[in-house]
MARMARRO-782798 format. One line per 3 residues: their letters; for each residue x, y, z of N, C-alpha, C. Coordinates in Angstrom, 2 decimals, padded with zeros to 5 digits. Layout:
N
A> X:Y:Z:X:Y:Z:X:Y:Z | ...
! end
This chain:
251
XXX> 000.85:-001.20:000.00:000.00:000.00:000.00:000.88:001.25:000.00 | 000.73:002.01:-000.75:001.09:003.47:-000.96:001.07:004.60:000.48 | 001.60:004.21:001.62:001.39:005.12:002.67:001.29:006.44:002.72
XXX> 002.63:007.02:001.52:002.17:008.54:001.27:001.07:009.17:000.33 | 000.39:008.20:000.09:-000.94:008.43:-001.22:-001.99:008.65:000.09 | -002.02:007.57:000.86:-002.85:007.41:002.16:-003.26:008.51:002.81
XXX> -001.82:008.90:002.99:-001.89:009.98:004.17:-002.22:012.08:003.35 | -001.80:011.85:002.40:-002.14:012.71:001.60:-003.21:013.10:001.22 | -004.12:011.65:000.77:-005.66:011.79:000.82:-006.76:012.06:001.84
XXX> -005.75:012.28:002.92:-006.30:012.69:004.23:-006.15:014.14:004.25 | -005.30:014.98:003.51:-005.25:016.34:003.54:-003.56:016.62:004.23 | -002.52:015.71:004.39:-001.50:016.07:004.29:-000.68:016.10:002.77
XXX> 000.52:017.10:002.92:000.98:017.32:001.74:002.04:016.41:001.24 | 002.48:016.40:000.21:003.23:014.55:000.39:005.05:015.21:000.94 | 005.44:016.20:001.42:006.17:016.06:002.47:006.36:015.84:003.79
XXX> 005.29:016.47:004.09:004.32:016.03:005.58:004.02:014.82:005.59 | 003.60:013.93:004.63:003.68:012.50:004.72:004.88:012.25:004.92 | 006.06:012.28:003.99:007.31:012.28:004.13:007.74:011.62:005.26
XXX> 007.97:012.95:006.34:008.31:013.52:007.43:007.92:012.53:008.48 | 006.68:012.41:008.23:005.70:011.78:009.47:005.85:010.26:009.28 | 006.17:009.77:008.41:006.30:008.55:007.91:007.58:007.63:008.22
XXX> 008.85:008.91:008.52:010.39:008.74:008.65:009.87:008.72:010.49 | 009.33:009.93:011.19:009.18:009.85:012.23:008.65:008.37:012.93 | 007.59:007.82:012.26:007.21:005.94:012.60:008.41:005.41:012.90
XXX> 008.91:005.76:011.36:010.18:004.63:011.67:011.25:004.99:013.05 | 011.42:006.41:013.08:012.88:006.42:014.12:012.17:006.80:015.29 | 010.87:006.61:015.96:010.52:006.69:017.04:010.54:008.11:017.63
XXX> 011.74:008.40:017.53:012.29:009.97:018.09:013.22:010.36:017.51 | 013.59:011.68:017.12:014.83:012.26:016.34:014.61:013.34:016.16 | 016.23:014.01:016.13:016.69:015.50:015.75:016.30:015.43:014.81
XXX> 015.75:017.21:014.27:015.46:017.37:012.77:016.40:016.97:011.72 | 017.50:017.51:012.15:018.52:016.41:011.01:018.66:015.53:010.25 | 018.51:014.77:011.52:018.50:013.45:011.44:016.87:012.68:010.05
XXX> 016.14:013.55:010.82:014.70:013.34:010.13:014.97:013.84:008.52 | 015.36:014.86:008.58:015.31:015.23:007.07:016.27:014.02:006.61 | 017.35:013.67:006.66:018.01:012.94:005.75:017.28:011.27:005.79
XXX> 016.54:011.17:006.47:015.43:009.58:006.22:014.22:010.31:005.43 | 013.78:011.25:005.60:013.10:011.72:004.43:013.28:012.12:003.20 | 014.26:012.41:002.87:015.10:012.77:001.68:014.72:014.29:001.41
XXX> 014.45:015.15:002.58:013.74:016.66:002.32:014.76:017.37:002.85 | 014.66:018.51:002.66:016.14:019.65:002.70:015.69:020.50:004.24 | 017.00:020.39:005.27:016.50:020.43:006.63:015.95:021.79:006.82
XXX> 016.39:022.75:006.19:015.47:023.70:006.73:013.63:023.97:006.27 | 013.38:023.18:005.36:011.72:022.82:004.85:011.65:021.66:005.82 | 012.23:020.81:006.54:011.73:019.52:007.44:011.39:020.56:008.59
XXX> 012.70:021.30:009.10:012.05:022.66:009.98:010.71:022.83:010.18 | 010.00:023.24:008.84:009.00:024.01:008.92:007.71:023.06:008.92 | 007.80:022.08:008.55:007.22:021.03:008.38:007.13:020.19:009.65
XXX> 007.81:020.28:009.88:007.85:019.27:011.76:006.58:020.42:011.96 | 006.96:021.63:012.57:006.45:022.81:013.68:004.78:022.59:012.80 | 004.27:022.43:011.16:003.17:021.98:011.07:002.59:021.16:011.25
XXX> 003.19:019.66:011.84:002.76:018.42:011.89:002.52:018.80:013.56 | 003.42:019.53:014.25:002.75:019.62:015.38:001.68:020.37:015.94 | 001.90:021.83:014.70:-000.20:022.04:015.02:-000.79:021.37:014.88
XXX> -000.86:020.46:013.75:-001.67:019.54:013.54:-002.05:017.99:013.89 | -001.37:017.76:015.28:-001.25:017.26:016.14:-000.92:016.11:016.00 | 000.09:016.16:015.17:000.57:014.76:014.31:002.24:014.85:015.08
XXX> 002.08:015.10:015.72:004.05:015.24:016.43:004.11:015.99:017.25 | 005.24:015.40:018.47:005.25:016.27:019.51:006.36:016.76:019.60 | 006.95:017.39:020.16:008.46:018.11:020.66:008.95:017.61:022.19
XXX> 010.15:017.29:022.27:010.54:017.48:023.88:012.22:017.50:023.75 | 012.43:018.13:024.82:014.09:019.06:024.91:014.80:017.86:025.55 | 015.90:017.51:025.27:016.55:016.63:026.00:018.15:017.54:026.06
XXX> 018.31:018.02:027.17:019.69:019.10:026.55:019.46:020.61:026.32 | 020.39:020.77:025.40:020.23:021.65:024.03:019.51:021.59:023.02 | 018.72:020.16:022.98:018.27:019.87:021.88:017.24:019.55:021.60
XXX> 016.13:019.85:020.62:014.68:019.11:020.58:014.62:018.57:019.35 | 013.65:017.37:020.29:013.88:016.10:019.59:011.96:015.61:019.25 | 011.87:015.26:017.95:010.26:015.26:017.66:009.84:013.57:017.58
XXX> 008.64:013.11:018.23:008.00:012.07:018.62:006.97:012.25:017.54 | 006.57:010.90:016.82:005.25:010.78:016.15:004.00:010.77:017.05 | 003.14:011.03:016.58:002.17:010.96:017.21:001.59:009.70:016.65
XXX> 000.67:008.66:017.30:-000.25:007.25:016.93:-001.06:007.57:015.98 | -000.40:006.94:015.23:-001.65:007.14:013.77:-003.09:006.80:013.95 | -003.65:006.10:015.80:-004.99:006.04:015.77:-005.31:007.27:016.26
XXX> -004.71:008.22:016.33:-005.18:009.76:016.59:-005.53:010.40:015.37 | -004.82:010.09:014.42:-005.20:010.71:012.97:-006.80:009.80:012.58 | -006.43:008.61:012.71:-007.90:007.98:012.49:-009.09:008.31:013.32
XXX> -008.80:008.80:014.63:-009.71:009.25:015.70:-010.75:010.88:015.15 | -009.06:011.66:014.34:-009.56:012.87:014.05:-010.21:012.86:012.93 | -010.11:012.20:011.67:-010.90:011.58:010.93:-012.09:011.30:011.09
XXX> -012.90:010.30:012.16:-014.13:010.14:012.61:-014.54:011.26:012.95 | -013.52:012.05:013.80:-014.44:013.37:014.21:-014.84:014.14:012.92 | -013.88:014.49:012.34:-014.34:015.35:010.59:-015.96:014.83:010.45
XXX> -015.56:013.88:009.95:-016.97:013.08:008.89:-017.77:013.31:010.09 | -018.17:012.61:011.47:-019.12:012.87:012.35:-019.82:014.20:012.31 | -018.51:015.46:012.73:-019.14:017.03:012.23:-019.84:017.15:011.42
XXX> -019.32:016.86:009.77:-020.01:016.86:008.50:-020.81:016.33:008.65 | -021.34:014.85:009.20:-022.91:014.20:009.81:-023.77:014.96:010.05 | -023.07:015.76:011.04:-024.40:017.01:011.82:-024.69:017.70:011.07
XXX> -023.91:018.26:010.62:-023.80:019.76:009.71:-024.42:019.32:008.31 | -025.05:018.31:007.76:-024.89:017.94:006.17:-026.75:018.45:006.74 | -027.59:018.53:006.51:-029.19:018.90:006.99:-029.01:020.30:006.56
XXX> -028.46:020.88:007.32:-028.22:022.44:007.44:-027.51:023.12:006.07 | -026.76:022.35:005.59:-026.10:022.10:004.53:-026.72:021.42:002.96 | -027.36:021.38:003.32:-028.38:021.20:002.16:-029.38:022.40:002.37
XXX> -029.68:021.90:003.05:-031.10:023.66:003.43:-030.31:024.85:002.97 | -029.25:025.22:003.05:-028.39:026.15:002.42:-028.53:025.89:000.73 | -028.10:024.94:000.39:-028.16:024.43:-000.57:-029.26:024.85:-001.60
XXX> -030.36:024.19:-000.84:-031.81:024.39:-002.06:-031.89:025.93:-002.11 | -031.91:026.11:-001.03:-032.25:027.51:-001.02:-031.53:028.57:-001.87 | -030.24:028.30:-002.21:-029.51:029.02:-002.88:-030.16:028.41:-004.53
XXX> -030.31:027.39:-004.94:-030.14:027.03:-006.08:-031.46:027.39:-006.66 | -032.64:027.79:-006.06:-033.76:028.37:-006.35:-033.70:030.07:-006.79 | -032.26:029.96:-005.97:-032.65:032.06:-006.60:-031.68:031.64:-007.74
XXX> -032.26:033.03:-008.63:-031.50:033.10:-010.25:-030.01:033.11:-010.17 | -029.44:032.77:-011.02:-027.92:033.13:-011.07:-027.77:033.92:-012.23 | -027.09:035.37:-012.41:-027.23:036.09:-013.23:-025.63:036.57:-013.58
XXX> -025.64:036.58:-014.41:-024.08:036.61:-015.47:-023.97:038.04:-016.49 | -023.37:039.10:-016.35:-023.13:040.13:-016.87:-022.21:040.13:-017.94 | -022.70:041.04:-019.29:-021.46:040.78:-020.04:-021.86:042.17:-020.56
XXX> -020.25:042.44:-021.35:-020.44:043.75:-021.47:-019.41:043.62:-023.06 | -019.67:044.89:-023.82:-018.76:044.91:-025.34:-019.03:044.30:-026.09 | -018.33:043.78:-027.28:-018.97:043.14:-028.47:-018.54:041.32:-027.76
XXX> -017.40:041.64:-027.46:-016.73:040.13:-026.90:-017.85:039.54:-026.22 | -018.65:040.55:-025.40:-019.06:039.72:-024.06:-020.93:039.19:-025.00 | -021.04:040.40:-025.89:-022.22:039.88:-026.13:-022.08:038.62:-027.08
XXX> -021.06:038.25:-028.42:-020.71:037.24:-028.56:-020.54:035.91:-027.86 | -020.45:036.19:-026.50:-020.29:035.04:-025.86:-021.87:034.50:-024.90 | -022.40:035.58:-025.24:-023.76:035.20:-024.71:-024.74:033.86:-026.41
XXX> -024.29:035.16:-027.36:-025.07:034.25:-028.49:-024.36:032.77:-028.53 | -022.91:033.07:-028.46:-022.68:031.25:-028.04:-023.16:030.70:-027.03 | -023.70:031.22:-026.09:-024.01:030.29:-025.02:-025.29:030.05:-025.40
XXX> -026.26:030.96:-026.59:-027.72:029.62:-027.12:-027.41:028.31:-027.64 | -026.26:028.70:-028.42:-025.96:027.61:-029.50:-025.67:026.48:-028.13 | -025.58:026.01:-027.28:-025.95:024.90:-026.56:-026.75:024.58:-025.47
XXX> -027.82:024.98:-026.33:-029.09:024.71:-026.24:-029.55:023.14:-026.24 | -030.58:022.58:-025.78:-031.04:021.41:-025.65:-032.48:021.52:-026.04 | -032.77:022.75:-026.46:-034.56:023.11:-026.42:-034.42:024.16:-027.75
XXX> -035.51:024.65:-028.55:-035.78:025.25:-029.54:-035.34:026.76:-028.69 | -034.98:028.02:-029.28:-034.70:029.22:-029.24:-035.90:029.92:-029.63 | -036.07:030.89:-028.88:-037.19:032.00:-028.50:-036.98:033.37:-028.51
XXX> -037.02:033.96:-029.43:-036.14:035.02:-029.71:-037.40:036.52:-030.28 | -037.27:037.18:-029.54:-037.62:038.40:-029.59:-036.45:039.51:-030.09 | -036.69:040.60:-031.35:-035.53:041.13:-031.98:-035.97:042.08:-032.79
XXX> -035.07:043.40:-032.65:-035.23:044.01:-033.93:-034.24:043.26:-034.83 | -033.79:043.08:-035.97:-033.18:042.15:-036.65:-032.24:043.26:-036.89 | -032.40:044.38:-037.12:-031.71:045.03:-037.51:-030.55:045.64:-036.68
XXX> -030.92:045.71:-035.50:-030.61:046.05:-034.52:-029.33:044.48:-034.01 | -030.15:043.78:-034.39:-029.66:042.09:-033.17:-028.32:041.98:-034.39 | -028.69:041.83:-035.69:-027.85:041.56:-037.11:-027.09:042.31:-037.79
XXX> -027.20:043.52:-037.71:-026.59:044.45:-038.80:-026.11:045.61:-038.21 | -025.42:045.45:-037.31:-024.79:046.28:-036.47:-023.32:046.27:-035.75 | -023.58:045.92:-034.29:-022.07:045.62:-033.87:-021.81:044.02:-033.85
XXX> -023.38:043.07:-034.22:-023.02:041.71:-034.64:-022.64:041.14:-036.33 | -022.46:042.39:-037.00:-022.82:042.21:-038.41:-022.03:041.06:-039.12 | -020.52:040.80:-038.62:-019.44:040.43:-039.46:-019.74:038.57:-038.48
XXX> -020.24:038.64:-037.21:-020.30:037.43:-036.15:-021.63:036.68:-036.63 | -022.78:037.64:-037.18:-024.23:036.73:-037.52:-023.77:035.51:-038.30 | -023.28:035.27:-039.60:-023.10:034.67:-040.39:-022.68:033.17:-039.82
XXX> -021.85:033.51:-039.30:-021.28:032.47:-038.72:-022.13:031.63:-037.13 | -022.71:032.53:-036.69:-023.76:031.80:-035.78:-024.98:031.27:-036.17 | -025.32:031.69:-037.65:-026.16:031.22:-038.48:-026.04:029.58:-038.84
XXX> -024.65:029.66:-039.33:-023.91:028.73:-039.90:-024.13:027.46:-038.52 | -023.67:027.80:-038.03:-023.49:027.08:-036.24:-025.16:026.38:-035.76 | -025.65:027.51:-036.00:-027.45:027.19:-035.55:-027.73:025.81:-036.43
XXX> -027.62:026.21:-037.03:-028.26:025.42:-038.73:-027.43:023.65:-038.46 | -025.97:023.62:-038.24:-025.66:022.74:-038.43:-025.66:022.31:-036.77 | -025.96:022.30:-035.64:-026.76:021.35:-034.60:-027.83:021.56:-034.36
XXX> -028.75:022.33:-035.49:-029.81:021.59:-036.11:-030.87:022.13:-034.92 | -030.27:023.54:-033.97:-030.99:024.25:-033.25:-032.72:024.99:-034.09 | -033.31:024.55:-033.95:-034.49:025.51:-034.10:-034.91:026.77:-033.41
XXX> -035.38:027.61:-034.03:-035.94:029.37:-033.85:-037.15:029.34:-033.94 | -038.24:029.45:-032.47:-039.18:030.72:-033.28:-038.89:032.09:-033.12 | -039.22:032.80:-033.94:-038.94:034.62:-033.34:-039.76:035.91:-033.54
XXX> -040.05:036.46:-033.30:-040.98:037.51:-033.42:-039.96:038.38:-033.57 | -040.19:039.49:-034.31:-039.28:040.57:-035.00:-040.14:041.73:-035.50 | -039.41:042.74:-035.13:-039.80:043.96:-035.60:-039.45:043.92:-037.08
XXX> -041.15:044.66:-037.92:-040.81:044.74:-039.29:-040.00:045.67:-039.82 | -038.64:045.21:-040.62:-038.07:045.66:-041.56:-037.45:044.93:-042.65 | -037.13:045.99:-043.29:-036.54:044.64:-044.52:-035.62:043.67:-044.36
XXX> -034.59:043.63:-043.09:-033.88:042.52:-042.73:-034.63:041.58:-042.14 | -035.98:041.82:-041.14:-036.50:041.26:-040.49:-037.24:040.28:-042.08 | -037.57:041.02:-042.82:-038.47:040.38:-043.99:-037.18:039.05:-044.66
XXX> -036.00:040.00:-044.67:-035.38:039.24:-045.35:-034.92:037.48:-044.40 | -034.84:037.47:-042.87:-034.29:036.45:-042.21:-036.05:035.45:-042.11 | -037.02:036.19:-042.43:-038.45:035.19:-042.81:-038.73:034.61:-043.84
XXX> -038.04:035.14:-044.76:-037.88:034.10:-046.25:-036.94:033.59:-046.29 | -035.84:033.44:-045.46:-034.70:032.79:-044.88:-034.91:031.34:-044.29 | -036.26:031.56:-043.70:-036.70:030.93:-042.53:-036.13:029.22:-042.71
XXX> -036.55:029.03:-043.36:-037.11:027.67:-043.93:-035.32:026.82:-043.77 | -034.67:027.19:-044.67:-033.41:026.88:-044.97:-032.26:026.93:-043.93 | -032.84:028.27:-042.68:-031.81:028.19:-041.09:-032.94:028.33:-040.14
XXX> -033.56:027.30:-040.61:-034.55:026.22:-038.92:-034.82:027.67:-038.36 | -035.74:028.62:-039.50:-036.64:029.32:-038.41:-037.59:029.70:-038.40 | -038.91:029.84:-037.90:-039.97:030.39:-038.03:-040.28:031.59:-037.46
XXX> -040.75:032.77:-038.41:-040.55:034.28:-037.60:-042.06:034.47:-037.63 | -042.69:035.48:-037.68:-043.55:035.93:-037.72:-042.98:038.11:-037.46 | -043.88:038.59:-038.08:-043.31:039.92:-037.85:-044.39:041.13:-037.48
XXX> -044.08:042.14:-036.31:-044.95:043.11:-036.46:-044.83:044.12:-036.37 | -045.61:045.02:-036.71:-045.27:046.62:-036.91:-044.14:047.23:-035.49 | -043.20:048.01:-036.59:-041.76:048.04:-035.42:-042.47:049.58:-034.93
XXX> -043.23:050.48:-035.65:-044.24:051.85:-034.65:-044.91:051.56:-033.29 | -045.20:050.09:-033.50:-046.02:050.15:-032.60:-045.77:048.82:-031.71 | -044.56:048.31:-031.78:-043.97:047.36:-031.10:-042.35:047.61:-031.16
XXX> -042.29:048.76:-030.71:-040.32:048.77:-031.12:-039.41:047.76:-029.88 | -038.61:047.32:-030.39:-037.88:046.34:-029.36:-036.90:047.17:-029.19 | -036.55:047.49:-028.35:-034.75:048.15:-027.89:-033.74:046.86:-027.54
XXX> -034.07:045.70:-026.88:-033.58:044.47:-026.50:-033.40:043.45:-027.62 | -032.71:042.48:-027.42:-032.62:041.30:-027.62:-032.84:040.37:-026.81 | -034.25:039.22:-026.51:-034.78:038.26:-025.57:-034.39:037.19:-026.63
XXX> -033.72:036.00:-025.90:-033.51:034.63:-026.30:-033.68:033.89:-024.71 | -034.53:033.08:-025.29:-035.12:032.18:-024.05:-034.94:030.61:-024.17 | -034.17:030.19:-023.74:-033.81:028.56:-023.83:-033.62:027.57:-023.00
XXX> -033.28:026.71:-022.99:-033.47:025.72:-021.96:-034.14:026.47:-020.14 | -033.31:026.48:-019.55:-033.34:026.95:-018.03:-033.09:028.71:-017.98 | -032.66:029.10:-018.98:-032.15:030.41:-019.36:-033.13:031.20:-019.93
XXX> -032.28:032.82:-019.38:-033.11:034.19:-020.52:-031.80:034.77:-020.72 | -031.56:035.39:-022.03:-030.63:036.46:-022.32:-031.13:036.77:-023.22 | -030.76:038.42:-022.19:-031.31:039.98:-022.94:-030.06:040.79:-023.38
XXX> -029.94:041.42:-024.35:-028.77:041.95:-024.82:-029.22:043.31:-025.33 | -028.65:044.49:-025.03:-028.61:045.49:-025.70:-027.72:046.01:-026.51 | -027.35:045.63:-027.90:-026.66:045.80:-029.03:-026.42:047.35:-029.15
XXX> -027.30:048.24:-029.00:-027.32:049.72:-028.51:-025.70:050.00:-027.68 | -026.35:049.38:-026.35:-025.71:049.79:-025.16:-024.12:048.85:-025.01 | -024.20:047.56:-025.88:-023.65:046.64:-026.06:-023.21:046.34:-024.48
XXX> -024.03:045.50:-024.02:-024.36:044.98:-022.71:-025.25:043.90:-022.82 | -025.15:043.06:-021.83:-026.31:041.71:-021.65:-026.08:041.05:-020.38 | -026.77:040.13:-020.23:-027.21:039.66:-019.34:-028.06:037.77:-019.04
XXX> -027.52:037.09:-018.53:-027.90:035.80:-018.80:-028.08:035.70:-017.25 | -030.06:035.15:-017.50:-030.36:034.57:-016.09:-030.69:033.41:-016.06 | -030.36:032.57:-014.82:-030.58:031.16:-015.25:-031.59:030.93:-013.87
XXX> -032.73:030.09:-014.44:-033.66:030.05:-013.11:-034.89:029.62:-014.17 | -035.32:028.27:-013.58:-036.45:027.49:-014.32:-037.84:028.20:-014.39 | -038.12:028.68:-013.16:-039.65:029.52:-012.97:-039.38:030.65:-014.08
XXX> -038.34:031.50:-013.84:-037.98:032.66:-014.72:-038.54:032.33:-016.25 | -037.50:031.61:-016.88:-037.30:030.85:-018.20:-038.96:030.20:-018.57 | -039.40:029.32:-017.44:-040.98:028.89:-017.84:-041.90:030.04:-017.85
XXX> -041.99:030.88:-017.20:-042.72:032.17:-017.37:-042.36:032.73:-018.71 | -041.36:033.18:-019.28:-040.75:033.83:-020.01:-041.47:033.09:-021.70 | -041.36:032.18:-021.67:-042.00:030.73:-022.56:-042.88:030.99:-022.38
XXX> -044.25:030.86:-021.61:-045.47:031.19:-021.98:-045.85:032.36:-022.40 | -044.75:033.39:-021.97:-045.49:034.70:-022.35:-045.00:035.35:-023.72 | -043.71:034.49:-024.15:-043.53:034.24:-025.72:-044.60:033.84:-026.70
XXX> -045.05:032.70:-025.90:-045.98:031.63:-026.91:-047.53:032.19:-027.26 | -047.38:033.13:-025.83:-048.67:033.67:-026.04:-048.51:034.69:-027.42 | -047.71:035.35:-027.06:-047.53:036.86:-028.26:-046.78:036.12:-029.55
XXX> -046.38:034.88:-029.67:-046.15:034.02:-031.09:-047.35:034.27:-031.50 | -048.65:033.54:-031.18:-049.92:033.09:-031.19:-050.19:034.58:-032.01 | -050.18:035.80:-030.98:-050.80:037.07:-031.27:-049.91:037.66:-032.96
XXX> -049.04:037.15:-032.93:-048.14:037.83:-033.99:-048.50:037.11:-035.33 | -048.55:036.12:-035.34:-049.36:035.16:-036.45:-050.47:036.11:-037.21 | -051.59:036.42:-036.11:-052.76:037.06:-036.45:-052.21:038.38:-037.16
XXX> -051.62:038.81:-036.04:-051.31:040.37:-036.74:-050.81:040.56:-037.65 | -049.92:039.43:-038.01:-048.85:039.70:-039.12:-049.79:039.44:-040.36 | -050.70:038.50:-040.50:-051.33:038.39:-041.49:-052.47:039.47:-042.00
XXX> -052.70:040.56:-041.18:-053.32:041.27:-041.24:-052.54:042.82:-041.70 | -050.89:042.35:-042.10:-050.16:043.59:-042.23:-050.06:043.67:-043.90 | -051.21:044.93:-044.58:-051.18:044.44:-045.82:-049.60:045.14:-046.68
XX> -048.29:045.16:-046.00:-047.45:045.34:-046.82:-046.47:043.57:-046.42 | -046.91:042.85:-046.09:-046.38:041.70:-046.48:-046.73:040.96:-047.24
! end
């Protein structure tokens, strides 16, 4: 058996195993002495003894001029061991209740510049669920993402991510709906007078990210209630945009 793997996996460092391991063997000994059965350089055995004895793995006693370090019974290390895990026993209840409780509130992720909003549109592309996307197109596409769309297009299309999206009407917006078909998307479009978007909403799996291409800033929240709310109140105004759009006689 690997004694210094042992003792290491207990949270000593593998000189401190070392050390403590040479100490078994010579019962008692000058640091000296100790470093050269450990094969460690005496002034790091120094420093290393004086930690094994906070840590109550070695003792000290003067004989002389001189102090001389005693191992401590390795059923004390096993003793302190039980105590750890026992603590963690008590404490694991309380420790979860911490737990849920934290993992229920949102976790929210800031990004800022062209870099940071780029790294939000990659973070749809691994997606597990269809994309939900609210947009001026013109605004989301032909701007400070102009030269990056193409290529997240490209990306969408080939893991075969699906879009629905509602979009403010303009001619890019017209142009990414006769698009539709060919990069997995279904838009629908409505009057940008009377629905102007300033944002970018993409809603996906457990997630929302809102981006302001304007302000070039965004924001990714992750939180299931959030994200399921966010989804119905998409699906509802999909539903509404259908109607309207067919009723817009310049399409």
């Amino acid at each position: 058996m690997d004694l210094n793997k042992v003792l290491e996996n207990i949270g000593l460092t593998e000189k401190e195993s070392k050390i403590y391991l040479a100490l078994l063997e010579m019962k008692e000994a000058l640091p000296s002495t100790i470093a050269k059965k450990a094969g460690v350089k005496r002034p790091t055995t120094y420093l290393i003894l004086e930690q094994l004895v906070r840590k109550g793995l070695a003792s000290q006693i003067k004989k002389g001029a001189y102090f001389y370090f005693q191992p401590v019974n390795p059923h004390s290390i096993l003793e302190d061991q039980y105590k750890k895990y026992n603590d963690l026993e008590k404490a694991l209840p309380e420790l979860l209740s911490m737990h849920a409780l934290y993992s229920v509130k949102p976790q929210v992720s800031f990004f800022e510049g062209k870099e940071g909003i780029i790294r939000i549109m990659e973070d749809t592309l691994k997606t597990s669920t269809e994309l939900l996307c609210w947009a001026d197109a013109t605004l989301a596409t032909n701007t400070l993402l102009r030269d990056y769309y193409p290529t997240y297009i490209k990306t969408k299309v080939a893991r075969g991510i699906w879009l629905r999206g509602i979009f403010s009407y303009d001619k890019f917006a017209l142009k990414y709906k006769k698009d539709g078909e060919k990069e997995l998307r279904e838009v629908y479009l409505i009057p940008k007078e009377k629905f102007p978007f300033k944002n970018e909403i993409n809603i996906y799996d457990n997630k929302v990210a809102i981006v302001s291409h304007q302000d070039q800033i965004g924001v990714i929240i992750e939180n299931k209630n959030i994200a399921d709310t966010q989804r119905s109140i998409f699906n509802f105004a999909f539903d509404y945009a259908k109607i309207l759009e067919s009723g817009m006689s310049q399409l």
